[in-house]
C-alpha positions in Angstrom: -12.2 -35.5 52.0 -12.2 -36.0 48.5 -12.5 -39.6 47.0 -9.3 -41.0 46.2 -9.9 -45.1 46.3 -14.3 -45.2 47.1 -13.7 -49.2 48.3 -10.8 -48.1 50.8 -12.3 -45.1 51.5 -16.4 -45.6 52.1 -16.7 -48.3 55.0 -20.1 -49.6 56.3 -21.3 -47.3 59.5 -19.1 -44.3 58.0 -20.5 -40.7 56.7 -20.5 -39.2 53.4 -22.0 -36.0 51.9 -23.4 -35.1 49.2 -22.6 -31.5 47.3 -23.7 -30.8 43.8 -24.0 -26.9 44.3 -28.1 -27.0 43.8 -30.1 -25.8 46.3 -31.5 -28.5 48.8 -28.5 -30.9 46.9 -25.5 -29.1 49.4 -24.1 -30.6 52.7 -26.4 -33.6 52.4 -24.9 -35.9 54.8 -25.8 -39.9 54.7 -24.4 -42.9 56.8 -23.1 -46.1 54.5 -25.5 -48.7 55.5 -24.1 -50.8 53.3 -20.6 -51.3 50.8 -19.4 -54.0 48.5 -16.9 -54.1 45.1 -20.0 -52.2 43.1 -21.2 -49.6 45.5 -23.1 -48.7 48.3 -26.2 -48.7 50.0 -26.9 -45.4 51.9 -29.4 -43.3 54.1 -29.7 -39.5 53.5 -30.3 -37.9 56.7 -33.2 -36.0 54.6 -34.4 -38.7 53.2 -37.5 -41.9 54.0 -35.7 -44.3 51.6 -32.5 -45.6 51.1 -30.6 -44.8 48.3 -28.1 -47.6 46.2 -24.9 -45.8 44.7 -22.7 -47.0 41.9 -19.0 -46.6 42.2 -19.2 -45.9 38.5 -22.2 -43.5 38.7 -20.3 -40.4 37.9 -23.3 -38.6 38.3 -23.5 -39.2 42.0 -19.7 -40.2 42.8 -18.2 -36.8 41.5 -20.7 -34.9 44.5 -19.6 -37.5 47.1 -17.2 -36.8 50.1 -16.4 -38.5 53.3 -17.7 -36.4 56.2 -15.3 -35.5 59.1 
């Protein structure tokens, strides 16, 4: 599902993927460990660390879906 509203949208315990169309950057799903008014705090499935994400970080927010 495409982003619409991120704050209505990306709740704390929920799934989102990541898709940017570069190999080892497709399908990469993460759970929301963590949302306020700024952003979010996630864990990438693939990933040791967690990641923080911007709402106005265009350069990961335009790659970011909700999972199913």
């Amino acid at each position: 599902m495409k982003l619409n509203s991120t704050i209505d949208q990306i709740k704390k315990g929920g799934r989102i993927v990541y898709n940017d169309g570069r190999p080892g950057h497709s399908g990469v799903l993460a759970t929301v460990l963590a949302v306020d008014k700024k952003g979010m705090t996630v864990q990438f499935d693939d990933r040791a660390d967690t990641t923080r994400i911007g709402f106005s970080d265009r350069q990961w927010m335009d790659f970011i879906e909700v999972a199913d």
